[in-house]
N, C-alpha and C positions, 0 to 999 in steps of 0.2 A: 292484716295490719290492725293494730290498735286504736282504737276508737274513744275521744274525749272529751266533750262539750262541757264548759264552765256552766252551773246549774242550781239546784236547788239552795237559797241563799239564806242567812238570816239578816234581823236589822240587829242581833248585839254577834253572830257567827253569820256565817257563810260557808254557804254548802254545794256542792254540786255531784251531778249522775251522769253516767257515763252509757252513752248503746252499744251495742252485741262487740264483743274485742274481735270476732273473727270477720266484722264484717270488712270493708273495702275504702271505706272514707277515712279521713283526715281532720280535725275543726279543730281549730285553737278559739274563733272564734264565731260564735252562733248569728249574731247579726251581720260580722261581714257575709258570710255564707248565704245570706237574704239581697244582701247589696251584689254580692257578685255572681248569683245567678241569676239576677234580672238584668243586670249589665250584659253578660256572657249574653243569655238569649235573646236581649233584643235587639242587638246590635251582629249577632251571629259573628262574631267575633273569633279566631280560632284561640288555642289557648297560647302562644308563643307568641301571640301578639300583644295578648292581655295580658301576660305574667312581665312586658318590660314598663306595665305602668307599676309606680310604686304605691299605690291604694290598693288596686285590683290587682290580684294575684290566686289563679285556679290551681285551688291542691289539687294537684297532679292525678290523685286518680278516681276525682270527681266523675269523670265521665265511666267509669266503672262501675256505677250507679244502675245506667240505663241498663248495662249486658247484664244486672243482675234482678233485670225488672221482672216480678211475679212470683218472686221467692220472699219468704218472709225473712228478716232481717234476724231471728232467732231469737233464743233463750242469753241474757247477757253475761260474758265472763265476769266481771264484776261491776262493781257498782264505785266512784269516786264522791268523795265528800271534802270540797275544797280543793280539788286535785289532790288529795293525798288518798291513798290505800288503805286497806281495811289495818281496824288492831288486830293481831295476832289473839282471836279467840280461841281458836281448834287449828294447833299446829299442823293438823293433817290437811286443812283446808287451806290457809293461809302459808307459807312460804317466810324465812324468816327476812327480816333486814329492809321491812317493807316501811317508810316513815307514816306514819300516821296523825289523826289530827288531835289535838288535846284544848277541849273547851275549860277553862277554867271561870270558876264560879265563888260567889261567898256564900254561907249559909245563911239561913232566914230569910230571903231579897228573893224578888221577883224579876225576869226578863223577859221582856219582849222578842218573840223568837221568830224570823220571819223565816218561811222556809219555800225555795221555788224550785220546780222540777223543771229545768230545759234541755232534759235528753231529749233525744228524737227518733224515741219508740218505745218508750218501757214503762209502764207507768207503775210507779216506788207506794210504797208502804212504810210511814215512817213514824217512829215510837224510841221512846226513852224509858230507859229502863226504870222502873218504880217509881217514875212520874208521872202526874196529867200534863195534859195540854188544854189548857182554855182555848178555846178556840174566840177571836174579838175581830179577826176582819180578813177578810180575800178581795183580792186585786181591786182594791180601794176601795170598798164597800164595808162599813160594821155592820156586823152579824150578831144575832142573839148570842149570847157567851154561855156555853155549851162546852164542857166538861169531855174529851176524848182519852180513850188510853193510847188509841192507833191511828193515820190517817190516810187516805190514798190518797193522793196527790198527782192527779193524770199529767201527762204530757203538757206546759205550757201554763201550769197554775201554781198560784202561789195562795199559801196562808198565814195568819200572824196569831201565832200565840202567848200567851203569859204562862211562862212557866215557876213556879214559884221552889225553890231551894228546901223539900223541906223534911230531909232523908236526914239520917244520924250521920252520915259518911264515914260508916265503918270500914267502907270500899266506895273505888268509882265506879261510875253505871257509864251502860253501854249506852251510844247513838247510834241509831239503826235506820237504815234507809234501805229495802230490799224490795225485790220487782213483788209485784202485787202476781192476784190470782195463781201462785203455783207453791204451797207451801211445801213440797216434796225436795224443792230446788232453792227455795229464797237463801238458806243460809250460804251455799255454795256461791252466791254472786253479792249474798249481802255488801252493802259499805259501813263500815262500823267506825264511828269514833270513840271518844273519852268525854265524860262529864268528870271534871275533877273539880271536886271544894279544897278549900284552900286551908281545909283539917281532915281530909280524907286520910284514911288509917293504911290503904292498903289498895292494890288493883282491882280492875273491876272484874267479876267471877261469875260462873256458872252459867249456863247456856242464856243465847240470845233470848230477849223479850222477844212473846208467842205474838205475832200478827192479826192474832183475832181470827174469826170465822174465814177470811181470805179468799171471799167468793167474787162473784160478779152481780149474789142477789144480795150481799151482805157489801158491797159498798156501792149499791143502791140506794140502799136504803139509811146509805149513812149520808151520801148526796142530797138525798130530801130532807135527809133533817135537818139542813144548814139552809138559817133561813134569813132575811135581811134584819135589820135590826132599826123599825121607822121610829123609834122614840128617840135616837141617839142624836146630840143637836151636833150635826156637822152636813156639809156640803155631799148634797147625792142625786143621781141622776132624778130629774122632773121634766119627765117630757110635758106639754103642755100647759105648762103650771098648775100638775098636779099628781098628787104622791100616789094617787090611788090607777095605779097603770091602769088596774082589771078595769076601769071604767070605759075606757078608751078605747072610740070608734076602730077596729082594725081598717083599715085602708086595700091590704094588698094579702094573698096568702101564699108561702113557699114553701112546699114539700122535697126537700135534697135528697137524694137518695144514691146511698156509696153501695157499691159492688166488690165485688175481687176484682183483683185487675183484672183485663178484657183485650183480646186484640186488637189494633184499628191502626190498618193499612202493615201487617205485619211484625209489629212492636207493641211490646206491654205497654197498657197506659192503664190509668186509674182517672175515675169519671164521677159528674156530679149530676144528675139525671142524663145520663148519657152523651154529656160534653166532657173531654177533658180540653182543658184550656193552652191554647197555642198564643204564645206571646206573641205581640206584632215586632214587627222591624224597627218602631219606633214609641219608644215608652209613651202608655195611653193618655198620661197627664198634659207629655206634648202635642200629643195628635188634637186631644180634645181642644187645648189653647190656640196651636194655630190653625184648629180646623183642617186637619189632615182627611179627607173622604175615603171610605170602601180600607179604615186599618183594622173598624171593629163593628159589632152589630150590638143594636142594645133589646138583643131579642133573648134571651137566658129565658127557659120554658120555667112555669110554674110548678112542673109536673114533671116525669120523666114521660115522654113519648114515646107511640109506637111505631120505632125509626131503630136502625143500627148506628151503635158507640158514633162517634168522629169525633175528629180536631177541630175545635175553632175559637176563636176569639169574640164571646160572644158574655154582652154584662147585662145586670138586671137593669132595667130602664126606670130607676128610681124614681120617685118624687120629692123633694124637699119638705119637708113635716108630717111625710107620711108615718105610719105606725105601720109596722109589718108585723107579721106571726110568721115564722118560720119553724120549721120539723124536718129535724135531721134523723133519718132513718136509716138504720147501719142495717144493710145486707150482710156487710161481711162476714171475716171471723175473727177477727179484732176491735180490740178498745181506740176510737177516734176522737180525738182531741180538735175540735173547732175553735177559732182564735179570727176575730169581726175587728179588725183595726176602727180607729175611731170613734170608739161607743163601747160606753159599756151598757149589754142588754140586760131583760128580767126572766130569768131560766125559773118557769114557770109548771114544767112538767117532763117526768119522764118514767116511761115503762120497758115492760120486754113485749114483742110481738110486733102490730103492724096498726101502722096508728090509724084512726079511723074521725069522722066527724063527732062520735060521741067523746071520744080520749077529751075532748075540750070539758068533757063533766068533774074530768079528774086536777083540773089545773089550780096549781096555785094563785089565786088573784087579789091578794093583799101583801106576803110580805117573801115572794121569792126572793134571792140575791141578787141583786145586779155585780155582776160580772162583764168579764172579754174572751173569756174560754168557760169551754165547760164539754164534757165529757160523755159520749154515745158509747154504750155496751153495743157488743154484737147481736144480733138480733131483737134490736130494741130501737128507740126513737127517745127525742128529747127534744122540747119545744121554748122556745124560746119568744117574747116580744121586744122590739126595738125601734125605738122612735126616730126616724131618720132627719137627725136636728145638727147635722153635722156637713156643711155641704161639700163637694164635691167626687172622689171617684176612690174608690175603700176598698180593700182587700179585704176576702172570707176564705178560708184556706186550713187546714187540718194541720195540725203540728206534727202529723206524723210523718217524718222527713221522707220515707221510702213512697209515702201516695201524691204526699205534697208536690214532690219534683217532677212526679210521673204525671202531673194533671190535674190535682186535687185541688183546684183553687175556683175560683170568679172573683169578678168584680162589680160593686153596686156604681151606678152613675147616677147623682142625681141632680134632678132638673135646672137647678139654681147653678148657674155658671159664676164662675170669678176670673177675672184675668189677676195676671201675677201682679204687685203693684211695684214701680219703679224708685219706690223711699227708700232712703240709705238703710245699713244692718245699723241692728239693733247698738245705742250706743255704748260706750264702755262702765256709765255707771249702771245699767239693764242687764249686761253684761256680769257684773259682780252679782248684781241681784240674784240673778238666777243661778248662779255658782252657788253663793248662801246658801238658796234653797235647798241643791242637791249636797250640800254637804249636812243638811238638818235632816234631808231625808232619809240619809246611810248613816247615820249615827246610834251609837248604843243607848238603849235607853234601859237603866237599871231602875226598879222604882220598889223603894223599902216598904213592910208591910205593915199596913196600922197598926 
């Protein structure tokens, strides 16, 4: 069955990526997918009970998932951009009749190009053909503005570029979005659109723009070079009331460490120091509020132990303003995608090998990115700090749908309790307000060149 998630987007286009067409799932849409598997499992639910509510509704062969636990999800038939199909680059590749997308542009003007990758398992490489891409902000943070030809865009991140119009348009040029790290295969699953000016002479020609280097140590090192950008006068994470993270006492320290999936109790799971996480019977935010006993332990090890895999329902035993340093260490043999709900943290370092007390010599500590995802190579670590200034009970979980479902998640609790408060919703002129906002937010921004 064919496989679709709404994806990689901009703020003047909108884009998205698609996982493996041969695998077994269904998504029209990527957050309900989040709502109705935490539904389903905490409530154990069967699915013909759930599919007669009309919110929750289990594509059918969700549970398809699990029998195909400890297989990798594959190489992806292709790649979608806005839900539409590739252009017909290489009729041998491409199949005719397929609609495609066509970006239309003026010449000389610049766009603001925001673009987000929410497949769920393949992380794109994405480039325009005889343009740069400024690179000026990722998932709400401005960056030094840094010049790219190409970019990899892991699982679950987004970034905003300026792209500025400034080709003859003797032809339109290709938009390219194609899985990273396997140049032998990118064009065969590539997603390609149309950059058209509105005096282009003719189609756009000749083979797809080259990927770059297309390694795992070449967009490394393209991740370290994206760095925050503290001179920029706008709103950004301060923990403490004060911009200089590296200053700051750490508190608490967590080493995660992913595996290949592993048996436990007969059934693949995928684990995070040798927890994979079992949902309780009753979503944690209720148990917490009316004090539900014996649904969850706030014991989640520091460390991975020397203990065998299991199940359990088990979260980090946070503290309210604490500052943590966490290191995600990928055993595996894929690219994992980390995504911290309620924070954006400061991705401060990252290698190949096995990270040690010294790796802290190699850290950035003035002007990493803050971010909410950020991206673990195979055999490597990436270390992150985060000021826990957010209170209550947070998800940290891999964007990689095939580990995520299988176990791949915790939860931080922290100390600082709130009960829910009994004041009416929000009222109807708060209500526009915040519409306003989200229609400022999705909007084109075209902006002419001095």
């Amino acid at each position: 069955m064919n496989i679709f998630t709404p994806g990689v987007y901009m703020t003047a286009c909108y884009f998205s990526s698609s996982c493996p067409m041969q695998s077994i799932l269904f998504l029209w849409n990527y957050n309900l997918l989040e709502e109705v598997k935490r539904v389903t499992e905490a409530t154990h639910r069967t699915r013909t009970k759930l599919s007669v509510h009309p919110y929750f509704k289990l594509p059918f062969p969700l549970r398809n998932l699990r029998r195909a636990a400890g297989k990798d999800l594959g190489f992806p038939d292709g790649i979608l951009i806005n839900g539409f199909g590739p252009y017909q680059y290489d009729k041998q590749l491409v199949p005719d009749g397929i609609t495609y997308l066509i970006i239309n542009v003026e010449p000389a003007k610049t766009y603001r190009i925001r673009v987000r990758n929410v497949g769920i398992s393949t992380s794109l490489n994405f480039r325009i053909q005889n343009h740069n891409l400024l690179l000026v902000e990722t998932e709400g943070s401005y960056t030094v503005q840094q010049i790219y030809t190409n970019m990899d865009i892991h699982v679950g991140q987004s970034y905003s570029f300026l792209v500025t119009m400034d080709q003859n348009a003797s032809t339109d040029y290709f938009i390219v979005a194609s899985p990273s790290f396997n140049s032998s295969k990118f064009s065969k699953a590539a997603g390609v659109a149309v950059l058209h000016y509105s005096n282009s002479q003719g189609p756009a020609l000749g083979p797809l723009p080259d990927p770059g280097e297309n390694d795992a140590y070449a967009s490394m090192n393209q991740a370290r070079s994206i760095r925050w950008n503290v001179s920029a006068g706008a709103a950004r994470p301060n923990p403490q009331g004060s911009f200089r993270y590296g200053d700051i006492t750490v508190t608490d320290v967590y080493v995660f460490l992913n595996r290949s999936p592993e048996l436990i109790n007969g059934k693949w799971r995928t684990t995070l120091n040798g927890i994979s996480y079992l949902p309780p019977s009753t979503p944690l935010k209720l148990a917490q509020q009316f004090n539900l006993l014996g649904l969850y332990k706030l014991d989640f090890p520091n460390r991975l132990m020397n203990r065998p895999a299991k199940l359990d329902t088990s979260l980090i035993n946070g503290t309210y303003k604490a500052f943590l340093e966490i290191i995600f260490q990928n055993n595996g043999t894929n690219v994992q995608s980390y995504h911290l709900d309620g924070y954006a943290f400061f991705v401060v370092g990252m290698d190949f090998g096995v990270w040690t007390e010294s790796s802290r010599t190699t850290y950035n500590k003035w002007d990493g990115v803050a971010r909410s995802t950020t991206q673990v190579f195979p055999g490597a670590w990436t270390a992150i700090l985060v000021s826990l200034d957010n209170a209550g009970i947070w998800n940290l979980r891999t964007e990689n749908l095939d580990s995520w479902y299988l176990g791949q998640e915790l939860y931080d609790d922290q100390a600082q309790r709130f009960k829910f408060s009994s004041a009416s919703s929000t009222s109807n002129g708060r209500k526009i307000f915040l519409i306003a906002l989200v229609a400022v937010a999705f909007g084109c921004f075209v902006l002419s060149p001095s």
